[in-house]
C-alpha positions as semicolon CSV with decimal commas, in nm:
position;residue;x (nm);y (nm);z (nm)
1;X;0,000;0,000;0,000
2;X;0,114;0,300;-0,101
3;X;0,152;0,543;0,226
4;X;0,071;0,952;0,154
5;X;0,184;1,251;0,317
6;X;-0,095;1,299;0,523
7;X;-0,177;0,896;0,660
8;X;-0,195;0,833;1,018
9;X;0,011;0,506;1,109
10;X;-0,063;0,227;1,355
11;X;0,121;-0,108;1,331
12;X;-0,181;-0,221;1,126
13;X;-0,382;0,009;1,029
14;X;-0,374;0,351;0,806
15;X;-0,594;0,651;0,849
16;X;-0,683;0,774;0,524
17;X;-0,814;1,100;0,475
18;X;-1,116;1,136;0,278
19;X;-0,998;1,380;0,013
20;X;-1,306;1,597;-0,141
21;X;-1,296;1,388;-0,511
22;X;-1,391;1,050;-0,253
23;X;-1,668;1,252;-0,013
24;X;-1,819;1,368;-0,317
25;X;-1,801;0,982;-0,508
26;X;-1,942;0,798;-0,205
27;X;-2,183;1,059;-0,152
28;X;-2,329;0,972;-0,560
29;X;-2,270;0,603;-0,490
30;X;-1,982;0,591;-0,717
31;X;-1,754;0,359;-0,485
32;X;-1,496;0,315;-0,719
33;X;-1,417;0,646;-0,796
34;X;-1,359;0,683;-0,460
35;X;-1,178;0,369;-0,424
36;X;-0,929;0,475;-0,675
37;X;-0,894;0,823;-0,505
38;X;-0,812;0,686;-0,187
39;X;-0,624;0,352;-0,345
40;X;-0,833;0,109;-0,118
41;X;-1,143;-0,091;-0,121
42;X;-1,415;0,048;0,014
43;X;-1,720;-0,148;0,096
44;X;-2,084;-0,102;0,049
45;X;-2,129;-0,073;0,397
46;X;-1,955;0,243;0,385
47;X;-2,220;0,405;0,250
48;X;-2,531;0,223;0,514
49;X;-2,496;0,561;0,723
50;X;-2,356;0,830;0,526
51;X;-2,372;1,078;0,818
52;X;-2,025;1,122;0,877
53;X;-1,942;1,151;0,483
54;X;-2,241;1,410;0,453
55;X;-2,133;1,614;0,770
56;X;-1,752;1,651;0,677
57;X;-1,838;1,747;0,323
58;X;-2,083;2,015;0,489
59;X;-1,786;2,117;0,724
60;X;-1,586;2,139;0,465
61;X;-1,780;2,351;0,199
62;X;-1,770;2,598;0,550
63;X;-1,451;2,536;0,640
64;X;-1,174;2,475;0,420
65;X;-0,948;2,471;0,743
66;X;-1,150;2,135;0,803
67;X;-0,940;1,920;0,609
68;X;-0,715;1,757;0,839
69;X;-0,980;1,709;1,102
70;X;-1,223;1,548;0,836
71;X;-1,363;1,197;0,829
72;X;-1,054;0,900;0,779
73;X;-1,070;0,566;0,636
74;X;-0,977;0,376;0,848
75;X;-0,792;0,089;0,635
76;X;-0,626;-0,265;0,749
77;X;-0,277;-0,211;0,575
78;X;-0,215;-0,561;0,484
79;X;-0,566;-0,591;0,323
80;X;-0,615;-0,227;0,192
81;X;-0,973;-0,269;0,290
82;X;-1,146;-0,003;0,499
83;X;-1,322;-0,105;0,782
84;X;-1,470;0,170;0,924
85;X;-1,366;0,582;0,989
86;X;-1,296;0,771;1,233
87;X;-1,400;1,183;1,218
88;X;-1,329;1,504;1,434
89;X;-1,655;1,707;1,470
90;X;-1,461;2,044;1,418
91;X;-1,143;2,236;1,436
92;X;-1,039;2,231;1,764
93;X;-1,216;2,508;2,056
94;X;-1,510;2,527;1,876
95;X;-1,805;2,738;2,032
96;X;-2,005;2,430;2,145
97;X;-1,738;2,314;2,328
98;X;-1,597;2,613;2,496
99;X;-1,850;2,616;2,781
100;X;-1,757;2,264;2,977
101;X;-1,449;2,183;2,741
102;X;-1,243;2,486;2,627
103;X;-0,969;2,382;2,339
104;X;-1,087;2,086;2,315
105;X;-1,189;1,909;2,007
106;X;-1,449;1,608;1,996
107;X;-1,440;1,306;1,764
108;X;-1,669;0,983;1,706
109;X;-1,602;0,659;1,490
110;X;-1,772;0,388;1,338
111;X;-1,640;0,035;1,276
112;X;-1,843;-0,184;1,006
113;X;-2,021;-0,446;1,205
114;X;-1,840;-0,750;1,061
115;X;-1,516;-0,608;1,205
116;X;-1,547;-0,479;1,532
117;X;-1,456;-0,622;1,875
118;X;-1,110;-0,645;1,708
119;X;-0,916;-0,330;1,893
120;X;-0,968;-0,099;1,549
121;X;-1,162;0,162;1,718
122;X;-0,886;0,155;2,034
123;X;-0,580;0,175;1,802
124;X;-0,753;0,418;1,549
125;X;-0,829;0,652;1,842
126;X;-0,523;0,674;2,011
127;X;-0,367;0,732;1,700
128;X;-0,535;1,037;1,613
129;X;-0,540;1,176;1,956
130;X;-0,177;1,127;1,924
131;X;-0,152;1,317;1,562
132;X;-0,335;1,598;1,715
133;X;-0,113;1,614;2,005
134;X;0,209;1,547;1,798
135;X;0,066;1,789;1,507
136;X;-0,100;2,056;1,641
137;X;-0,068;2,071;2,028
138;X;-0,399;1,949;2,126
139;X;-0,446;1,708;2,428
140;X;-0,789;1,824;2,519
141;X;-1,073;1,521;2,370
142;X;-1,436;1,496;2,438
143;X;-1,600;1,178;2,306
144;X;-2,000;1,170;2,294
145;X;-2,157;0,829;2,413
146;X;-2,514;0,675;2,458
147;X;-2,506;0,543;2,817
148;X;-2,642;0,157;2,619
149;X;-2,301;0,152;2,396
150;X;-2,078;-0,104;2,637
151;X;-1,784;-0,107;2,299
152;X;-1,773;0,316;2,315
153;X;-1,844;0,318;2,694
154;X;-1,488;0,076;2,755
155;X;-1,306;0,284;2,475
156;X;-1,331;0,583;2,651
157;X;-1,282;0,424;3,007
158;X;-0,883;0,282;2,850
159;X;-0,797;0,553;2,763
160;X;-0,884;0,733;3,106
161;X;-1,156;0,974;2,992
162;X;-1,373;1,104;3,260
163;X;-1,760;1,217;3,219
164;X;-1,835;1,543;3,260
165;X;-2,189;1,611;3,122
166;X;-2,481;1,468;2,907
167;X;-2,714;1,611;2,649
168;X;-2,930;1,484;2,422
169;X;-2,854;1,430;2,064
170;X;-3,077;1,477;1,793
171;X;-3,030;1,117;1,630
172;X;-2,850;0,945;1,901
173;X;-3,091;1,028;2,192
174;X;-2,888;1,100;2,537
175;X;-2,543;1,029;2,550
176;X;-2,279;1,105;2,794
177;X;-1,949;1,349;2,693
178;X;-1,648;1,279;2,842
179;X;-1,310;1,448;2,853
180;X;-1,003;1,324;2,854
181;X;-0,707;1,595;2,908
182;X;-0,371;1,529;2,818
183;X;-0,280;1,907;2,789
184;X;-0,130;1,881;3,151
């Protein structure tokens, strides 16, 4: 597999960012056009929820800032098969945040159902908190969990995140956001 500029590494897996040219071809349905602008296979379950594709297109027709934060394959290197992506909601300090979680930035995954309990979601996140620590100097992270997700719930507990509210999301119903600070 061919490894870009901007991948994220983990012994096996690579975090492919989702260039506009591969938003825009899963967004039609045209999975190999995007497969060929990422160079990896992409499956059809990909495009089952399309929120996070839909959302980081939206962010970045906003934003062109976005881009590094946008939604990432995220691809087993041996196979070059995606099996799921992992997203920041925003730049980092954005106004939503700023009240419980100042300079902070929040991010969410999703692992395709015939590949989780597998550590992808544990090794993709730590890589990207990592990148934005490494990168740009964040170490502030709020994750956004429904109190009935057990997978998400033990993710967040590993890596030492800590609750500190609860709202309720417009899709998700209530979920609990935790913080985990590494900016100390």
């Amino acid at each position: 597999m061919h490894i870009r500029p901007d991948d994220i590494l983990t012994p096996r897996l690579v975090l492919r960012l989702f260039d506009r040219d591969a938003l825009e071809a899963c967004l039609e349905g045209d999975l190999r056009r995007a497969e060929r602008s990422l160079g990896i296979r992409i499956p059809d379950a990909s495009l089952s929820e399309p929120a996070a594709l839909k959302f980081a297109k939206a962010r970045l027709d906003e934003d062109s800032l976005y881009l590094p934060w946008s939604v990432r394959a995220i691809v087993l290197t041996a196979a070059r098969r995606m099996v799921g992506y992992i997203r920041f909601h925003s730049r980092p300090d954005p106004d939503y945040l700023r009240p419980f979680a100042p300079a902070a930035v929040e991010f969410g995954y999703r692992i395709f159902p015939e590949h989780r309990r597998r550590g992808y979601a544990t090794e993709a996140a730590g890589a990207v908190m990592d990148w934005a620590q490494e990168t740009f100097g964040i170490g502030r992270f709020v994750v956004s969990v429904s109190p009935g997700n057990r997978a998400s719930l033990a993710l967040a507990a590993h890596f030492g995140f800590v609750q500190i509210g609860q709202h309720v999301d417009e899709i998700d119903g209530i979920e609990n956001i935790y913080l985990r600070d590494r900016s100390v």
